[in-house]
C-alpha positions as CSV (number, residue, x, y, z in Angstrom):
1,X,0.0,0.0,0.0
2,X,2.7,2.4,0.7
3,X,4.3,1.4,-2.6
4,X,0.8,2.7,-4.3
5,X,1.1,5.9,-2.0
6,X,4.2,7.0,-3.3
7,X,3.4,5.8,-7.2
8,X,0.2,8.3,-7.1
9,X,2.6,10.9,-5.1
10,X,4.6,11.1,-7.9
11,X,2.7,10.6,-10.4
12,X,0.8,14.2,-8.8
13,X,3.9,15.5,-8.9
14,X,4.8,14.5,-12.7
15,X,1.5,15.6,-13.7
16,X,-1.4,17.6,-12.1
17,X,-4.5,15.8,-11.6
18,X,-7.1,18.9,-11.9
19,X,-5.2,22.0,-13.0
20,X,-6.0,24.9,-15.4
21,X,-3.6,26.5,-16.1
22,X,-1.2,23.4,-16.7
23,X,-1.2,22.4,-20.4
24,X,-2.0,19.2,-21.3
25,X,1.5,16.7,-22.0
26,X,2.3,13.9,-24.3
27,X,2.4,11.2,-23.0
28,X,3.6,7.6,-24.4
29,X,1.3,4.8,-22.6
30,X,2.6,1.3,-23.1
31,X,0.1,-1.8,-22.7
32,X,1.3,-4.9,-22.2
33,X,-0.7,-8.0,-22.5
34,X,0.7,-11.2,-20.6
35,X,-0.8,-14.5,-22.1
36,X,-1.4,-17.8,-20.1
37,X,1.3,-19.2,-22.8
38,X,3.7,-16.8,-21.4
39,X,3.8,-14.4,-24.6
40,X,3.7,-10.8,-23.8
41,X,2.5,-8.5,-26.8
42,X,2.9,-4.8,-26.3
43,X,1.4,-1.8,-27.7
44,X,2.7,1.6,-27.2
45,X,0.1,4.6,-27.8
46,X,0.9,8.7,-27.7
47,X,-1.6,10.5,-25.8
48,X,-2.1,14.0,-24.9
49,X,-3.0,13.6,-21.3
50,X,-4.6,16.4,-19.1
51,X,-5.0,14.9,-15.9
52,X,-3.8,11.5,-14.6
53,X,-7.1,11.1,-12.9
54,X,-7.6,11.0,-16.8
55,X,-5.2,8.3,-17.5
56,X,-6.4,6.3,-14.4
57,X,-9.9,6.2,-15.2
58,X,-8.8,5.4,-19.3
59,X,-6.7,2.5,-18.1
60,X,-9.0,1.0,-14.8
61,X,-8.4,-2.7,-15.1
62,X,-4.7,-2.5,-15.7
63,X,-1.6,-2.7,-13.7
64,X,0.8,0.1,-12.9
65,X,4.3,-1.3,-14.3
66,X,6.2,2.1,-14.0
67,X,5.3,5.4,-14.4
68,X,8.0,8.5,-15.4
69,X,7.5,12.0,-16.6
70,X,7.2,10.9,-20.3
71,X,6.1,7.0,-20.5
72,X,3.5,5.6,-18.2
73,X,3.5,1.3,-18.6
74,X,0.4,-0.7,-18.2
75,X,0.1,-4.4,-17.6
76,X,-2.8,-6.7,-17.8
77,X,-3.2,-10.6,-17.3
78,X,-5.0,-12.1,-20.0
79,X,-7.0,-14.9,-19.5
80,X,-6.5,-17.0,-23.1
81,X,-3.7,-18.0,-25.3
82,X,-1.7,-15.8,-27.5
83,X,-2.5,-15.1,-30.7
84,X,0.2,-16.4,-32.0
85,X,-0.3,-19.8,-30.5
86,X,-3.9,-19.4,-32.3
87,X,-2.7,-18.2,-35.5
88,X,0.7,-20.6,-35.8
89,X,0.7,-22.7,-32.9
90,X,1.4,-26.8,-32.6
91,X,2.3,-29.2,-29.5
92,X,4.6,-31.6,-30.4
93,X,7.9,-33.3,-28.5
94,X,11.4,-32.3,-28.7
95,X,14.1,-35.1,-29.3
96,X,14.8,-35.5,-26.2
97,X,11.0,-35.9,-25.3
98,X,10.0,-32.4,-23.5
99,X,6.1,-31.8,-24.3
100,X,6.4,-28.3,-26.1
101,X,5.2,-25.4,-28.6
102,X,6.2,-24.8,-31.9
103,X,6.0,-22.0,-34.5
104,X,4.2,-24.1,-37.0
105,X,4.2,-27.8,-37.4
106,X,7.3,-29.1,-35.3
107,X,10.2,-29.9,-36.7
108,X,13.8,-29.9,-36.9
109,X,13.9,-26.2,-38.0
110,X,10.6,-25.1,-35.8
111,X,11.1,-22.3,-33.3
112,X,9.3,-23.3,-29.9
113,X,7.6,-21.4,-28.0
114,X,6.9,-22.8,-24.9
115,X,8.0,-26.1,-23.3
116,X,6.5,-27.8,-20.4
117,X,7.6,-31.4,-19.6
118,X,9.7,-34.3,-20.3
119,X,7.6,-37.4,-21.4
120,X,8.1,-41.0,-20.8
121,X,7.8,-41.6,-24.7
122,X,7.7,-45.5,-23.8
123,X,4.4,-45.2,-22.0
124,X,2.5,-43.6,-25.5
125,X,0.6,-45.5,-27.6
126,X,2.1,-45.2,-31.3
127,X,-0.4,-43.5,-32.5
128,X,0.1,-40.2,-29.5
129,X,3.8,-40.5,-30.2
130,X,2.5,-40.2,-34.0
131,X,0.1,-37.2,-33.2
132,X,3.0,-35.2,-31.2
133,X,5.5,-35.5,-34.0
134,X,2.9,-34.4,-36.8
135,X,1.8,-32.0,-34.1
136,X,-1.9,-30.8,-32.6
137,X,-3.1,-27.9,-33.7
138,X,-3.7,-24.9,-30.6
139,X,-7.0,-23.6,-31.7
140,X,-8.2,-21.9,-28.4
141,X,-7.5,-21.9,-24.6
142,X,-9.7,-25.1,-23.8
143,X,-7.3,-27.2,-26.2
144,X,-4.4,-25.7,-24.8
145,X,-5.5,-26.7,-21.0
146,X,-6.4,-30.1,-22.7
147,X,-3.5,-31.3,-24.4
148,X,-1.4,-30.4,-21.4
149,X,-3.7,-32.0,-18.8
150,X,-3.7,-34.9,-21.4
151,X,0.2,-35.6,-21.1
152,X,0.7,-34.3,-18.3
153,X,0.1,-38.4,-17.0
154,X,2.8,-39.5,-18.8
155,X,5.4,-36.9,-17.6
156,X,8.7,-38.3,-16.1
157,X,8.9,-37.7,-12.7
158,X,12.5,-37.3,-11.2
């Protein structure tokens, strides 16, 4: 709470919250979006801002991140996968067996995204140890949260 105190106390001090005869100042406002996947997407926006009760009342629902006499930085926890896990996304298994992410369908020359666990690839059937090397498509959060749960039993456990 005292953290908060001093944010707003400077944040007065960088920028009056009702004044006249202050002119208004630009201002860039950065929004980050952190997805369940881990991605982070950021948008950065100029605004002319007259007040920061202004800004806070614009922005209710987000984080303060930091806050300076030129950039103020937003944050806000999305609840859903990335967009580019919808738009590009597969599971599949790395060669040494870790559950994982890719950039398109995996393969030797896939970027990956995310990784989660190491599978014991002797306890799939052929045909899941088929599906992860094609790779499953991410269409939406509820797939995500499903094909993790889903291998999740065959993880190694150290």
């Amino acid at each position: 709470m005292r953290i908060l105190s001093l944010i707003l106390w400077i944040a007065a001090i960088v920028l009056p919250v009702h004044s006249a005869s202050a002119a208004p100042v630009k201002m860039t406002i950065v929004l980050e979006r952190q997805y369940l996947d881990g991605e982070m997407s950021e948008e950065k926006v100029t605004e002319t801002v007259d007040s920061m009760t202004e800004i806070w009342e614009k922005y209710r629902g987000w984080q303060l991140v930091t806050l300076d006499d030129q950039t103020i930085v937003f944050r806000k926890t999305i609840n859903d996968i990335s967009p580019l896990l919808k738009t590009n996304g597969y599971f599949g298994i790395t060669d040494d067996g870790t559950l994982s992410i890719f950039n398109g369908k995996p393969g030797r020359s896939s970027e990956i995204i995310q990784s989660f666990f190491q599978i014991d690839v002797q306890k799939l059937e052929s045909r899941q140890q088929e599906k992860l090397k094609k790779g499953i498509r991410v269409l939406s959060k509820e797939r995500y949260e499903q094909v993790i749960e889903m291998y999740r039993h065959f993880a190694v456990v150290q």
